[in-house]
C-alpha positions in Angstrom: -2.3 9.9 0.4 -4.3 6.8 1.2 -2.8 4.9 4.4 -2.8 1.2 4.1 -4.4 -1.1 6.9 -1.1 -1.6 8.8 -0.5 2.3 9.6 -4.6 2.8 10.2 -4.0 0.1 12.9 -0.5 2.0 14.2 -2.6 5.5 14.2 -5.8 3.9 15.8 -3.9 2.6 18.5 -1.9 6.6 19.7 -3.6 7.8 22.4 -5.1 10.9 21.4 -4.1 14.2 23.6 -5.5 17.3 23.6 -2.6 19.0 23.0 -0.1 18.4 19.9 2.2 15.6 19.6 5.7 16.3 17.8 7.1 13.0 16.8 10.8 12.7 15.8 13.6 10.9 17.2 15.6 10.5 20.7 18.2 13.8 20.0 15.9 17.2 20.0 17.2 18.5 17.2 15.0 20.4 15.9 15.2 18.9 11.8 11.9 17.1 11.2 11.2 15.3 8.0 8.1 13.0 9.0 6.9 13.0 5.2 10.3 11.4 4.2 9.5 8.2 7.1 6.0 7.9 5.8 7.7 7.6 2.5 9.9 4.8 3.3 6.9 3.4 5.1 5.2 3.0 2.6 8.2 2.1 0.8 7.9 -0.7 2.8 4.5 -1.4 2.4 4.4 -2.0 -0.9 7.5 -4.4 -1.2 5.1 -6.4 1.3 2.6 -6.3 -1.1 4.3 -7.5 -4.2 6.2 -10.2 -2.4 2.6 -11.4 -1.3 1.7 -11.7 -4.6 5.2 -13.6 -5.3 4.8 -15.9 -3.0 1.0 -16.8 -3.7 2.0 -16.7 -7.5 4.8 -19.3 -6.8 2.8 -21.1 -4.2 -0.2 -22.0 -7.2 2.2 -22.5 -9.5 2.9 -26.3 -10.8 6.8 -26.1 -10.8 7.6 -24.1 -7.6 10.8 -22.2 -7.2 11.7 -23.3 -3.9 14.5 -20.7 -3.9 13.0 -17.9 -5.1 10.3 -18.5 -2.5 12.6 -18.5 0.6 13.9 -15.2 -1.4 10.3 -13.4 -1.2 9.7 -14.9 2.2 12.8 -13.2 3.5 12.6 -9.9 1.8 8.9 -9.8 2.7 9.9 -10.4 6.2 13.0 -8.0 6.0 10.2 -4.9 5.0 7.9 -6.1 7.8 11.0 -5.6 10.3 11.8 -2.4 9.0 8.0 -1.0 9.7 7.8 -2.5 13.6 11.6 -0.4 13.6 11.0 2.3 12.4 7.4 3.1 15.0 9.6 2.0 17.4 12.4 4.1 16.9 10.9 6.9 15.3 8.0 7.3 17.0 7.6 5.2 20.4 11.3 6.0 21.6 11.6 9.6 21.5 10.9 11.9 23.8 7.3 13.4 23.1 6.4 16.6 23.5 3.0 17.7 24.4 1.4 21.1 23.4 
């Protein structure tokens, strides 16, 4: 699975440890399902993309859809939100455990 530039940047910036780092969430519970996060990152990601493309496609455009603009800029922005969530809940809040 190819990361896009906005997780590189995320990864790039974890301190690396010589022991292992075991990311979930603030309860020890034991359940881990990082592949389903990624998912919904990327999830994400790729709403961001698209509504990029909306905007600019509505942007060059000779009639612009004012409306439908606001409406990409917002869900653009709501997927953004959910990424800088998500590290920071997921994986910046919890309690990590070394080795």
């Amino acid at each position: 699975m190819k990361l896009p530039r906005i997780l590189l940047a995320f990864f790039a910036a974890v301190p690396f440890s010589s022991g292992t780092l075991s990311a979930h969430c603030q309860i020890p519970c034991g359940i881990f399902a990082d592949d389903i996060v990624f998912g919904e990152l990327m999830t994400d990601v790729a709403t961001i993309e698209k509504s990029m493309k909306q905007i600019l496609s509505i942007g060059e455009s000779d009639s612009k859809d004012w409306n439908q603009l606001v409406r990409w800029i917002n869900n653009k922005e709501t997927h953004a939100n959910n990424i800088m969530d998500t590290m920071a809940h997921y994986f910046l809040s919890q309690r990590v455990k070394l080795g």
